[in-house]
N, C-alpha and C positions, 0 to 999 in steps of 0.2 A: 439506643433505640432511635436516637431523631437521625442515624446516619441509613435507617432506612427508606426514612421518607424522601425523594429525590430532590433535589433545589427546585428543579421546572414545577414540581408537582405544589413547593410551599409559596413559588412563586406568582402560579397561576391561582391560588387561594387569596394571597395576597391584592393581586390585578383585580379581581372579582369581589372583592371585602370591599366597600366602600364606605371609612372609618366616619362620616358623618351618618350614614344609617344603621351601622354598626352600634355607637355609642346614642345615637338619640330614643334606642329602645331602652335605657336607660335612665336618660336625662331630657329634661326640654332643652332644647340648644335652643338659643337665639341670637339671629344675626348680627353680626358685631365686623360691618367692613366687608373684606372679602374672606375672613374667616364665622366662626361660630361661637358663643361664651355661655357657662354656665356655672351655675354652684358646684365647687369641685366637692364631688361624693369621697374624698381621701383625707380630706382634714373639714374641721369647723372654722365658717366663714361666712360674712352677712355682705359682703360682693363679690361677684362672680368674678373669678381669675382665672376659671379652667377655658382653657383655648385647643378650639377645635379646626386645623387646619387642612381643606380638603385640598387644597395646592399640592399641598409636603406630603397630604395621608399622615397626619401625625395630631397627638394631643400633648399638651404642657402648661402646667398650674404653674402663675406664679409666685402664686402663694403658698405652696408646700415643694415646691421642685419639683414633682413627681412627673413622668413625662414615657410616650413612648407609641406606639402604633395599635392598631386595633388588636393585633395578638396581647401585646402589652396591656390593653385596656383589660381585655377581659381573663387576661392572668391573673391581675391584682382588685379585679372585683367582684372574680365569681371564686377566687382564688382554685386557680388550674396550671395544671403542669403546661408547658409548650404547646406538647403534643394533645391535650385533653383541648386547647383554644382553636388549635388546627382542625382538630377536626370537627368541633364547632363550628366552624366556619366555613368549613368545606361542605359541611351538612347543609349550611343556608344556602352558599352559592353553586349548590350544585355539582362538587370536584368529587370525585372517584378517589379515596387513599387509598394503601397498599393494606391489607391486614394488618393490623396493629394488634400487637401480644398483650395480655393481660397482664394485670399487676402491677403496673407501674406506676409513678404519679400517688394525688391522693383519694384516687377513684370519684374523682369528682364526679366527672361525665357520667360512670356508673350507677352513681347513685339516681344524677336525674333518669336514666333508660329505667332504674329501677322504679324508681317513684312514679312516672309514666306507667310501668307494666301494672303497678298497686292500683292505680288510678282507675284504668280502661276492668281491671277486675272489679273492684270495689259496682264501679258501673252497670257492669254488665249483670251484677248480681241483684240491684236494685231492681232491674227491671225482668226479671224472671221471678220462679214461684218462692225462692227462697226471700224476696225482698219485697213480697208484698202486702205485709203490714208495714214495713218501713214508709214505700212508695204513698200509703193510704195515710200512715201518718204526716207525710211531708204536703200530699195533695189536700188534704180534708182538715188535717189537725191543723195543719200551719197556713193552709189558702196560699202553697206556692202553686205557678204553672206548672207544667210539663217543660216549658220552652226555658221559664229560669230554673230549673232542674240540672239541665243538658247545660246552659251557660255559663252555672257556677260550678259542673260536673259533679254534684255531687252523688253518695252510693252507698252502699251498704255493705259491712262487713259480716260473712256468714257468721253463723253463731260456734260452727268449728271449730276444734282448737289449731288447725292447723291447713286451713282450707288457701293462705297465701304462700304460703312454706310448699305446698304441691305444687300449686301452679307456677308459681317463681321456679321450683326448682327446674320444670319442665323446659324454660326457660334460659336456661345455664346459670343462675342466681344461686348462688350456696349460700345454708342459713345464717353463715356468719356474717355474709354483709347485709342482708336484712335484719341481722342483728345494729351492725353499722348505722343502718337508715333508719333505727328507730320504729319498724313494721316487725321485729320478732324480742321476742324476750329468750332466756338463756334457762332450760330448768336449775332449780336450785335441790332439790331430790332426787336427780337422774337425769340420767346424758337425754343433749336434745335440745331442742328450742320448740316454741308455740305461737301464735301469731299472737300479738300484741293488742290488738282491735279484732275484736269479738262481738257479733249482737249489738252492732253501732250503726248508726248512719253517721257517715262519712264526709268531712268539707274539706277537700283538698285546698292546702294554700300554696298559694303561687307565690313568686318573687316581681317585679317588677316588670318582667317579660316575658310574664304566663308560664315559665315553668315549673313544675310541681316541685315545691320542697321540703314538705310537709302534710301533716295532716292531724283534723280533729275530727275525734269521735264523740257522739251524741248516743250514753245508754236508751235503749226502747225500752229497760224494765227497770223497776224502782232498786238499783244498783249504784254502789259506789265508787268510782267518784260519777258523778250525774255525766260530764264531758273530762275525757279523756284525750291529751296531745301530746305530740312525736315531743323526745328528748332534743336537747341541742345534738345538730349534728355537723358534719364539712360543711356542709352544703345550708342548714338553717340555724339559723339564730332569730330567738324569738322577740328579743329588745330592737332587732333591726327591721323587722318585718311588720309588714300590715297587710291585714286580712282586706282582699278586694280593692287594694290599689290598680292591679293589672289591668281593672276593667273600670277601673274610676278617673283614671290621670286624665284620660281627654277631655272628660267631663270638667274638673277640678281646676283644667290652664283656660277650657272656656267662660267657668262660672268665677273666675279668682276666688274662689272659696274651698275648702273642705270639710266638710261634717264628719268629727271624730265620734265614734261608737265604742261599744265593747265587744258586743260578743258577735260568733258567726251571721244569726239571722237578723241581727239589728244591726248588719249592713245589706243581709238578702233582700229583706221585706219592705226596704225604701226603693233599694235601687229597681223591684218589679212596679213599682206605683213611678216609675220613670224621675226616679232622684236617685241621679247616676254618682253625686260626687260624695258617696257614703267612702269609708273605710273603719277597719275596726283592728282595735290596738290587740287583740287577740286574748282577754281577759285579764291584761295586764297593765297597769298605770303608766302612763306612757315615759317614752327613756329619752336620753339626748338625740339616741341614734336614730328613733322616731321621729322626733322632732326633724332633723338634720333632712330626712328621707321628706317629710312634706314641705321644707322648707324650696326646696326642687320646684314645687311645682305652685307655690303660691305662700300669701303671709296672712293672709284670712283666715280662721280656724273660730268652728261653730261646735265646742263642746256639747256632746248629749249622751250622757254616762245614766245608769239607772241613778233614782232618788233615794235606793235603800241608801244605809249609812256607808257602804263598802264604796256604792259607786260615787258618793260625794264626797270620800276620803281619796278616790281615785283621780277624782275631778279636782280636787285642790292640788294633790301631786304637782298635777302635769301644769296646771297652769303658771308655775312661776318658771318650767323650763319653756314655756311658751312666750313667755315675757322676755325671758333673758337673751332669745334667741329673736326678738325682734318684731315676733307676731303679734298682728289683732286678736284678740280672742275675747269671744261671748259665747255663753254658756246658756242652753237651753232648760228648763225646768219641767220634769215630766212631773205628771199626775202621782203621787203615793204608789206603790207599788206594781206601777209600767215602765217596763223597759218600749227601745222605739218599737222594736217588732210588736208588741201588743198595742201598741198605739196607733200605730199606723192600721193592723186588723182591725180595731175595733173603732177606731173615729175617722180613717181615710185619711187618703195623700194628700187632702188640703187642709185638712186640719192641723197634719204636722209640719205641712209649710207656714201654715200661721203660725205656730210654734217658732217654727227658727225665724221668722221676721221678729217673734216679741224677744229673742232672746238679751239677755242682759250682758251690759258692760262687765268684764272682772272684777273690777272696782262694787257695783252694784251688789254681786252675785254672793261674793265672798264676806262683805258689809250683814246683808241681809242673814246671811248664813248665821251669823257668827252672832248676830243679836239676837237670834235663836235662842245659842247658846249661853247669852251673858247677860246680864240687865245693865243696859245702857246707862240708866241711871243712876247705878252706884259707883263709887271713884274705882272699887274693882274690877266692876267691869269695863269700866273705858277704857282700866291699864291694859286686862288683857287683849282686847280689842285691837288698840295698839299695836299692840305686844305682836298680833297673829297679823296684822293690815303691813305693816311696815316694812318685811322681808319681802313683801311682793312688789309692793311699789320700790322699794330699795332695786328691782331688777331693771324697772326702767333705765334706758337707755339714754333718754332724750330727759336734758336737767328741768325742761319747763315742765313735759307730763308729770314730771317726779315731784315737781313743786306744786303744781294744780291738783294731783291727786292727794296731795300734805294736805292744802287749803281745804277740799272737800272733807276729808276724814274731821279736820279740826270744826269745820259748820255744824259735819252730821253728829258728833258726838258732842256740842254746845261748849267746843273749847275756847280760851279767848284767848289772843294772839294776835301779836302787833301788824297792821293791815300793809301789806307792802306793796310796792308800785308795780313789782313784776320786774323791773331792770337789769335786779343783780341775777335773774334769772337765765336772760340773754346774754349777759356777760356771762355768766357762768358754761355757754353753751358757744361764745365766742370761744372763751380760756380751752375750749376742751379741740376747735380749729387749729387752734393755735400749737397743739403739742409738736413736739416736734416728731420728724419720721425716725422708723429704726436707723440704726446704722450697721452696716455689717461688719463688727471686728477682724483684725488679725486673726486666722484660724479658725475664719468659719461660724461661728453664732454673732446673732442680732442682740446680745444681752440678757434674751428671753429663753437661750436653750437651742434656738431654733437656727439649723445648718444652711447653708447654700452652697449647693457642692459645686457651684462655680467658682468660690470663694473661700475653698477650704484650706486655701495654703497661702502662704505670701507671697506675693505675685512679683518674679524678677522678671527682667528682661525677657531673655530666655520663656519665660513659661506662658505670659504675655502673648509673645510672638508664637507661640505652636497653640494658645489657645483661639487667635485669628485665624490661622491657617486653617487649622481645623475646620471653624465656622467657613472659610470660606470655600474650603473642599465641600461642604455638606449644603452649602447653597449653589455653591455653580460650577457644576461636573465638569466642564469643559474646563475647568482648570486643575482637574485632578493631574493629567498629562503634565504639567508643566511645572508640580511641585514634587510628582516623581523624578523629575531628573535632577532637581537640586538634593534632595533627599531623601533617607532610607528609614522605614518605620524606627527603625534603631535608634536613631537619631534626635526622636522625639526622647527628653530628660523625661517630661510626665507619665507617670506608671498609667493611668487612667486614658491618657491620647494614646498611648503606644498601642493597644489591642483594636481602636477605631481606626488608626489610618491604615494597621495592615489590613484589615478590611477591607478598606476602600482601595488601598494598593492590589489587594488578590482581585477584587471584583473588578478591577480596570484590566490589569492585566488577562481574564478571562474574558475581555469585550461584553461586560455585564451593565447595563445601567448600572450607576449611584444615586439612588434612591436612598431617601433617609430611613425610611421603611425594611427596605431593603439591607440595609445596616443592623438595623435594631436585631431584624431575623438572624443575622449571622454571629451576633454577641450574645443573645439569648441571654444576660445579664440585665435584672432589673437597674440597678444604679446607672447603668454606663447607657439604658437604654434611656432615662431621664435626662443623662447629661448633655446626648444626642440631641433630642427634643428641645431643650432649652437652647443649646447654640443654633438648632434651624431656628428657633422660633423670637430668638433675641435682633433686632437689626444691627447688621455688620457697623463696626464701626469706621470702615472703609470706602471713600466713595469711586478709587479706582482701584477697584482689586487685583488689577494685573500689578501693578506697582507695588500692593502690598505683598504681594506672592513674592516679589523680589526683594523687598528689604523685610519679609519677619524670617524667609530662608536664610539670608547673610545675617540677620540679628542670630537666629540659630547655631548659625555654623562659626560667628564668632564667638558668640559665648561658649559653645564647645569649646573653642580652640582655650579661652583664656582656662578654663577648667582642665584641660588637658596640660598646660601650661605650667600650672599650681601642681597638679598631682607629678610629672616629672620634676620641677623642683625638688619638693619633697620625700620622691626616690631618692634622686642626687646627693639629697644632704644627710639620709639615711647607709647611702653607698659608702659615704665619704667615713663618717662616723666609725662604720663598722671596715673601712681599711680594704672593701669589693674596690679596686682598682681598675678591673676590667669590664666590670657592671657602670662605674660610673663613667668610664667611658666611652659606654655603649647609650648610657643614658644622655650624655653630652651630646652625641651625635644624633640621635632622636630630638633632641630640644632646639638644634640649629636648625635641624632636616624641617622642624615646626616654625621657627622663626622664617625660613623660607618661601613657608607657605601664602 
């Protein structure tokens, strides 16, 4: 398939992708020099190592390795084939591609055209005659607008059994990938499928850059289950997602805060009273990957989960992966049986802004909880107190909050305990400066598991010098010309270099820029396009590179020779053994013809 899209055609996508607007619809970048850094979204980490370079057009973590161009970016985090990122992208910047045949890949792309076409239907149904009891219950029952109706797109599913299954199909959409998308179900009594979401209103959820990849439905008649949402599918996963990020991040990098919710309208019904930095965990207790996702965009986090017992079991969940992960967090306390959307209808946007100014410390929150549940005053209850306080504060990070939060628990429970000066606390927070860094073993792990595939081998001579070279073809084209004529991609021992320099040797010989970009497209290989990444984005350790061009090619071409050396030996003394006469003559005169060289 990708040999029908033309080079000119992935090139001019390429030209026009500008990998710092590309990836910042994902992430906050912030400026870091002449490049950009942020929270790499590919592994867990509490400082920024993902580098974003609009020089090279390229990204690279270097803390997980991961590494490669804006195709590459959004290969491995909307996970899409090549061809499904191309024309992603070609769609933004405007490029014409050729037809592209169906079936291929993992329908990524498909799914969002799909989820889109569910969307504008669901819509369009809300505001015609079949949706309006829906429309009256969202406008009257709930006090939304009309305006945040249309911004958080939400709709109604006819009460039909099969009213998206037509339309889709009309469409080109066959029922089995609406099956895929989680919009049809399969009969289990007779051939067929049905729509899935029936007699709902409808809250499309977005991913981080408003594209639909999912959806929940809201029954309008006393039916089970009350709200109904899409299965995991390619394209959504519900532990990584939050409901009305897409439309909260500006707000959340302006306010350094975010306000964690639960369900759809108790993140609608703040963000219409103009409290834009809502999101809502999608009625489920929040996960690492959650966490990991706000961590992006700030470390302030203002819990306000309902009071029933569900949502204070939800609430205590997430708060120790909030802690472990670095964040502030305080916990709002609603009234007996209000969630925020009833809160905010019924007491107004300032009341529940006073709300989040009173909110409590974790420490407070979970204390108070808990002596709820336990009498302080008995030695039983203090233990378990304890018992429940200490795995939370055991997350802190920081040994003085961990020791001040000890102190505090031991005051409010009337425990006695020798008073100490605070010192060994700072030493203990010096000791932890002090550790020492990883080291990268022989073969690649830091001791922890964890690879650098710059370092995955034991580094000779030989592999040394073709791993500069390399870097230094991929930083300064103008010397690609003059490492062609000492050597031939063959030449290269590393199985890993060998497929990059012919690359860059086809693309020179074609009078093609080398562009590191440019590279990554033609290997189409996630590793190799990381490995790329990391040598543009490492500083050469050369400071005259024409010089080094000349001595890691003769470093090359002698260690070849001494290995060529060895292995006719070797023949030689195998010729000899077995009595070839003519062979070890032949091999003699090969091994002078080398000494000659």
């Amino acid at each position: 398939m990708a040999n029908r899209i033309p080079d000119s055609i992935i090139e001019e996508v390429q030209n026009r992708s500008d990998i710092v607007e590309v990836i910042s619809e994902y992430l906050p970048l912030k400026p870091s020099g002449k490049n950009f850094k942020a929270l790499c979204p590919f592994h867990q980490e509490k400082t920024p190592s993902f580098v974003v370079s609009p020089e090279r057009q390229i990204f690279n973590c270097f803390g997980c390795g991961v590494g490669g161009n804006a195709f590459s970016f959004l290969m491995k985090h909307e996970s899409l084939t090549f061809l499904e990122a191309l024309k992603m992208l070609a769609d933004k910047s405007g490029v014409s591609l050729p037809k592209m045949g169906g079936g291929e890949g993992r329908k990524s792309l498909r799914l969002f055209e799909l989820n889109e076409l569910a969307t504008k239907f669901f819509q369009s149904r809300l505001e015609n005659r079949e949706g309006e009891r829906a429309l009256r219950y969202l406008l009257e029952g709930r006090g939304l607008s009309k305006e945040t109706i249309h911004r958080f797109r939400l709709g109604y599913a006819p009460a039909s059994w099969d009213s998206l299954l037509r339309e889709a199909g009309k469409r080109g959409f066959s029922p089995s990938i609406l099956e895929e998308a989680g919009l049809a179900l399969r009969r289990k009594d007779a051939e067929g499928f049905y729509d899935r979401f029936r007699n709902r209103i409808i809250f499309p959820i977005f991913n981080v850059i408003g594209k639909v990849i999912g959806f929940g439905g809201r029954a309008l008649d006393t039916v089970d289950p009350k709200y109904m949402n899409s299965p995991e599918t390619a394209i959504y996963h519900k532990s990584n997602s939050l409901y009305g990020l897409n439309l909260a991040k500006e707000h959340i990098l302006r306010e350094g805060k975010v306000i964690v919710v639960e369900g759809y309208l108790d993140a609608i019904t703040p963000a219409q009273g103009a409290i834009g930095n809502v999101v809502a965990s999608l009625g489920t207790a929040l996960t690492s990957g959650h966490v990991r996702l706000l961590r992006r965009y700030g470390q302030d986090v203002v819990m306000v989960y309902d009071s029933d017992k569900a949502g204070v079991e939800a609430t205590l969940r997430g708060l120790d992966l909030l802690v472990e992960e670095g964040m502030h967090v305080k916990v709002v306390s609603l009234p007996p049986g209000r969630d925020p959307d009833e809160f905010v209808r019924r007491e107004g946007k300032e009341a529940f802004q006073g709300k989040l100014k009173e909110a409590e410390d974790l420490f407070n929150y979970k204390l108070n909880l808990l002596s709820c549940r336990y009498n302080r005053d008995s030695v039983e209850g203090k233990a378990e107190i304890v018992k429940q306080m200490l795995p939370t504060i055991d997350k802190f990070q920081n040994a003085i909050e961990k020791k001040g939060y000890i102190k505090r628990l031991a005051e409010e429970l009337g425990l006695r305990g020798r008073i100490t000066s605070g010192e060994e606390w700072i030493l203990t927070e010096l000791q932890k400066l002090r550790r020492p860094t990883r080291r990268i073993r022989p073969g690649g792990t830091d001791g922890k598991g964890q690879t650098s595939s710059l370092t995955s081998y034991i580094e000779d001579g030989s592999v040394v010098a073709e791993r500069d070279l390399l870097q230094i073809m991929l930083q300064e084209e103008e010397l690609v010309g003059e490492v062609k004529k000492k050597l031939r991609a063959s030449d290269f021992r590393d199985e890993r270099y060998r497929p990059v320099v012919d690359v860059i040797f086809h693309l020179k010989e074609g009078g093609k820029p080398i562009r590191p970009g440019e590279v990554i497209n033609c290997l189409q290989d996630e590793e190799l396009a990381a490995m790329v990444s990391q040598l543009v984005a490492r500083e050469c350790p050369h400071s005259d590179k024409v010089k080094a061009v000349e001595d890691c090619a003769n470093r090359i071409k002698e260690e070849a020779k001494k290995r060529k050396k060895m292995e006719l030996t070797e023949r030689i003394e195998e010729a000899q053994e077995q009595g070839a006469e003519d062979l070890e003559k032949n091999l003699q005169l090969e091994y002078q013809q080398l000494l000659g060289k």
